[in-house]
C-alpha positions as semicolon CSV with decimal commas, in nm:
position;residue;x (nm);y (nm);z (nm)
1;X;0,051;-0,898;2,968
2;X;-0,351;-0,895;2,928
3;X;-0,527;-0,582;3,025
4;X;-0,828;-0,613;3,162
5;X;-1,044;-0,464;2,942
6;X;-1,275;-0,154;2,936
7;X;-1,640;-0,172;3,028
8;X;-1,891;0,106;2,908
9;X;-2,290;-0,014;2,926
10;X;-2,260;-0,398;2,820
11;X;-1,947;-0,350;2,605
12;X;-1,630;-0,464;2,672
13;X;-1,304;-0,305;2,484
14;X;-1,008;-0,513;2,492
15;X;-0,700;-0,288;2,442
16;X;-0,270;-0,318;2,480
17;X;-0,039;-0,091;2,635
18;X;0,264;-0,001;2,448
19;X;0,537;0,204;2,627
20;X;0,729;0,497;2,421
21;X;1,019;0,720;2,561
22;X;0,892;0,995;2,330
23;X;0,528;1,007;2,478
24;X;0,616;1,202;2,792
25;X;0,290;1,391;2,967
26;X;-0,054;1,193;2,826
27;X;-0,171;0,884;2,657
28;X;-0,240;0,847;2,267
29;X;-0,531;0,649;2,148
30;X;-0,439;0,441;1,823
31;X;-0,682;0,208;1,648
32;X;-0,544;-0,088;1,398
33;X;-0,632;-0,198;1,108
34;X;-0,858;-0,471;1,253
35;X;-1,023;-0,178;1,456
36;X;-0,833;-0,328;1,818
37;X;-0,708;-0,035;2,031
38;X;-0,387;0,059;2,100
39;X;-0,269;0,325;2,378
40;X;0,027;0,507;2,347
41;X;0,188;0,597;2,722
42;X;0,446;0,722;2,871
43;X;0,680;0,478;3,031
44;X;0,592;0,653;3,359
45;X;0,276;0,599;3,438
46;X;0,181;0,244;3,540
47;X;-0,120;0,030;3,375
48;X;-0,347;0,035;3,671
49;X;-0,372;0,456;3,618
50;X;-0,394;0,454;3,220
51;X;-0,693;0,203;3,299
52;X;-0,893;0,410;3,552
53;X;-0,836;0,691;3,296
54;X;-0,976;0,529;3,007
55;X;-1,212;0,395;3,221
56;X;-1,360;0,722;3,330
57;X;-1,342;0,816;2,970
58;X;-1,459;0,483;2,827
59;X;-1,714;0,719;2,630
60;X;-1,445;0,917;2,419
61;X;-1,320;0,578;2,363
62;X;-1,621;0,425;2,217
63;X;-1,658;0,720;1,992
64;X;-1,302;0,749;1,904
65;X;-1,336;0,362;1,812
66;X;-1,623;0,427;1,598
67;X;-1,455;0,736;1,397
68;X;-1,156;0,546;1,336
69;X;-1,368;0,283;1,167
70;X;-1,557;0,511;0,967
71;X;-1,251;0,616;0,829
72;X;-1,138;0,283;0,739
73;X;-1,451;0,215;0,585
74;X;-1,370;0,559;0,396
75;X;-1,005;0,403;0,250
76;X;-1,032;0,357;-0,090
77;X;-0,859;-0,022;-0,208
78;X;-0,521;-0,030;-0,327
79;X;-0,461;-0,324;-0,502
80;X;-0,247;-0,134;-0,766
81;X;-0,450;-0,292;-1,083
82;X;-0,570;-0,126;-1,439
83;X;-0,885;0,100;-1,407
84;X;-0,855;0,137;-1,027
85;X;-0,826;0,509;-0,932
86;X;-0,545;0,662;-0,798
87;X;-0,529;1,006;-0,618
88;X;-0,291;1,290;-0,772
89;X;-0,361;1,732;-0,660
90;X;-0,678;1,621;-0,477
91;X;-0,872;1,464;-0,770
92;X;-0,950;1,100;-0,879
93;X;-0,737;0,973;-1,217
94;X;-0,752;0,579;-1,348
95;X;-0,502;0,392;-1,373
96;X;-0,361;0,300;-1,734
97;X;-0,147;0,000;-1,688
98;X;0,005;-0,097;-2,034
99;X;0,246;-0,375;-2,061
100;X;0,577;-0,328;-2,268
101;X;0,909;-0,458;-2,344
102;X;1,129;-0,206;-2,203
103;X;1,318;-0,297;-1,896
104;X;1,261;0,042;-1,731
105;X;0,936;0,158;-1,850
106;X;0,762;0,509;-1,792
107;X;0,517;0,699;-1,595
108;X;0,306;1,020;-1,673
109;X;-0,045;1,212;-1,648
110;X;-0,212;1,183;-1,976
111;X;-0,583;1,212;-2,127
112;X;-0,720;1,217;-1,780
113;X;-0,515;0,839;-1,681
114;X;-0,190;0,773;-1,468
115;X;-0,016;0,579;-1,732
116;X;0,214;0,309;-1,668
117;X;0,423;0,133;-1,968
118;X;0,607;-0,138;-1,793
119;X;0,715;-0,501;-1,854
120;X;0,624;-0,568;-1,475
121;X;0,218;-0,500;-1,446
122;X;0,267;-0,706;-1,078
123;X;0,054;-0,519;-0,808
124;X;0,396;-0,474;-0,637
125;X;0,556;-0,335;-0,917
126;X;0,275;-0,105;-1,023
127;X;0,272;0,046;-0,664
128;X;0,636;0,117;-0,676
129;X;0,664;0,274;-0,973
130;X;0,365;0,496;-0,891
131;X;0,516;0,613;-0,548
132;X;0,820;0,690;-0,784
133;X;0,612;0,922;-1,027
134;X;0,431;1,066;-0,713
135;X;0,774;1,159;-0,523
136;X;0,904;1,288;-0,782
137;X;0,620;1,491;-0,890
138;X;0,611;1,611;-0,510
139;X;1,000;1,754;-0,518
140;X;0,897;1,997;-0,880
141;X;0,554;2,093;-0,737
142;X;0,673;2,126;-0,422
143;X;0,953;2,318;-0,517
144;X;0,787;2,544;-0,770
145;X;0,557;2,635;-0,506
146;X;0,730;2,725;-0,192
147;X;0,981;2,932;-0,463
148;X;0,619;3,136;-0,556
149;X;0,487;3,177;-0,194
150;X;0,823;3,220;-0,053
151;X;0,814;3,581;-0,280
152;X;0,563;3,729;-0,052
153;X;0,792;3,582;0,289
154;X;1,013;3,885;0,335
155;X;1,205;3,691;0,575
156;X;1,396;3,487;0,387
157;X;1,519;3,743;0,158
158;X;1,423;3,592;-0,170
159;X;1,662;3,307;-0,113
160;X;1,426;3,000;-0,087
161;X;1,515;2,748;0,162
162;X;1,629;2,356;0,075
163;X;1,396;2,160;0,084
164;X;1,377;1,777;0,127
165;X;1,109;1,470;0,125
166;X;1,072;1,205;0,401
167;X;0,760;0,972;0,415
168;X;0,601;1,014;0,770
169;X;0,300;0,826;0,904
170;X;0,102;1,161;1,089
171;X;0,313;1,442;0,936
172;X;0,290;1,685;0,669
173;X;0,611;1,835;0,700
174;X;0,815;2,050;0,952
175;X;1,090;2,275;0,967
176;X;1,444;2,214;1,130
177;X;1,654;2,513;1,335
178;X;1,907;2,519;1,033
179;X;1,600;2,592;0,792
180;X;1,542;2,335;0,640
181;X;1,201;2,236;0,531
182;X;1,098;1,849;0,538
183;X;0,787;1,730;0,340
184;X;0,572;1,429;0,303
185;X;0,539;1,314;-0,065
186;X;0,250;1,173;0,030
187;X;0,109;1,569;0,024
188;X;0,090;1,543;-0,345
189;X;-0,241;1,334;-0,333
190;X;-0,414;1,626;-0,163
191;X;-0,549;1,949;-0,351
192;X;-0,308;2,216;-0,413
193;X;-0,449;2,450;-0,166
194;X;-0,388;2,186;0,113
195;X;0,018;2,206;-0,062
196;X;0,039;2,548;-0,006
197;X;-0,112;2,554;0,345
198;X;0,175;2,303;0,463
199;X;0,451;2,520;0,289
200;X;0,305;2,868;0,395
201;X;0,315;2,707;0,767
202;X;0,682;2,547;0,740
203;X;0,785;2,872;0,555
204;X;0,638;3,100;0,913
205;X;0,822;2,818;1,085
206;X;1,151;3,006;0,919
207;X;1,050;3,346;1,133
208;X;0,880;3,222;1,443
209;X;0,984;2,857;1,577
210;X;0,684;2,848;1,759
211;X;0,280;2,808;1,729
212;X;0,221;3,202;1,880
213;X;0,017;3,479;1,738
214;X;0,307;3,605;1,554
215;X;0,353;3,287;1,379
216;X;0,004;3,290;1,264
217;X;-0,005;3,623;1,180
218;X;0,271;3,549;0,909
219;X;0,095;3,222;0,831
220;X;-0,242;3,409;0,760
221;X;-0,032;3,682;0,563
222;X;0,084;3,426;0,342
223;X;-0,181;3,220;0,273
224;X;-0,527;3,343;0,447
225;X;-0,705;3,053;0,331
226;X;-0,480;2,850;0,572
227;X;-0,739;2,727;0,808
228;X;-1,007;2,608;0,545
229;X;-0,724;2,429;0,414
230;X;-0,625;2,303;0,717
231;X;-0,955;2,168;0,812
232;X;-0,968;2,009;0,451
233;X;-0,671;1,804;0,558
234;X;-0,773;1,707;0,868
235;X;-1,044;1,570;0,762
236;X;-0,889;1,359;0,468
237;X;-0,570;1,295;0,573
238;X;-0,617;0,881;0,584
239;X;-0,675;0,905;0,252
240;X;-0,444;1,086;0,174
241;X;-0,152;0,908;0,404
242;X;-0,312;0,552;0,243
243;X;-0,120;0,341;0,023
């Protein structure tokens, strides 16, 4: 079904509806890749109210509209190809493609260049085998460094918790009941003080199941650089999440 769209001044904002069980008390505002919106509601609420609301709000929309395309405009290109950059701990490293015999080929950090040997230089190829190298850089760094901050987490008694990767669209990781944390490989792009504001927050996740001033206490205990970090990611995290 066609909504009728949004006016604010002389501008009209086309838009589509799309119905999720999981959105249960307000609507999300989404934009795609061609900059159209999209709003997220709950399968309660009817389209004639999520119009008047964005409709008395058509403002917020128009600048939420224009943010999202700024950021697009910020997305670097990822066509995968030698010499394009490629993001790895927050900085900016070329990429080295170098085409071989070998079936399987290799991957690694060296003289300032991702290097790639591999008999496949495809864009498609490249891309996989780089997600590859960047997951499993993600599970040692990742690793290494919830093992180091977990020291000063007298909570867990020294006995880090397991620890698993899971590529998510919006998330940087979270923390289940049974204690264990989930994070997104895609973290490894960002600088390493972003990494060890996500763990320090999953790792007070462990104590306090909760977003209270206890749980930030231990978060700022941990790592008191959290919200600088946290504001750092915030502000980068569709570059970060691209691909």
């Amino acid at each position: 079904m066609i909504n009728k769209p949004l006016q604010h001044d002389d501008q009209l904002i086309p838009y589509e509806i799309r119905h999720k069980p999981g959105v249960t008390r307000r609507i999300h505002l989404r934009a795609g890749p061609d900059g159209a919106l999209l709003v997220i509601a709950p399968r309660c609420m009817n389209r004639r109210t999520i119009h008047k609301m964005l409709q008395e709000r058509s403002h917020k929309v128009v600048r939420f509209l224009a943010d999202a395309l700024a950021r697009q405009q910020e997305l670097p290109r990822c066509d995968y190809v030698h010499g394009e950059e490629q993001l790895y701990l927050g900085e900016n490293y070329p990429l080295k493609i170098i085409k071989s015999a070998g079936r399987g080929g290799c991957i690694g950090l060296l003289k300032g260049q991702i290097r790639i040997d591999t008999a496949h230089s495809s864009p498609h190829s490249v891309k996989k085998k780089l997600l590859a190298w960047y997951r499993q850089q993600a599970q040692q760094h990742f690793s290494a460094r919830i093992e180091a901050i977990g020291k000063n987490a007298a909570w867990i008694d020294g006995q880090a918790p397991p620890m698993r990767l899971r590529k998510m669209k919006r998330t940087w990781g979270s923390c289940s009941a049974s204690g264990v944390i989930t994070l997104n490989p895609r973290l490894i792009r960002a600088p390493p003080i972003c990494i060890d504001y996500v763990i320090a927050h999953e790792l007070s996740h462990l104590q306090e199941m909760n977003h209270g001033k206890a749980f930030y206490a231990l978060q700022a205990a941990l790592y008191p650089q959290w919200f600088e970090a946290r504001a750092h990611l915030r502000k980068h995290a569709h570059i970060y999440l691209h691909e």
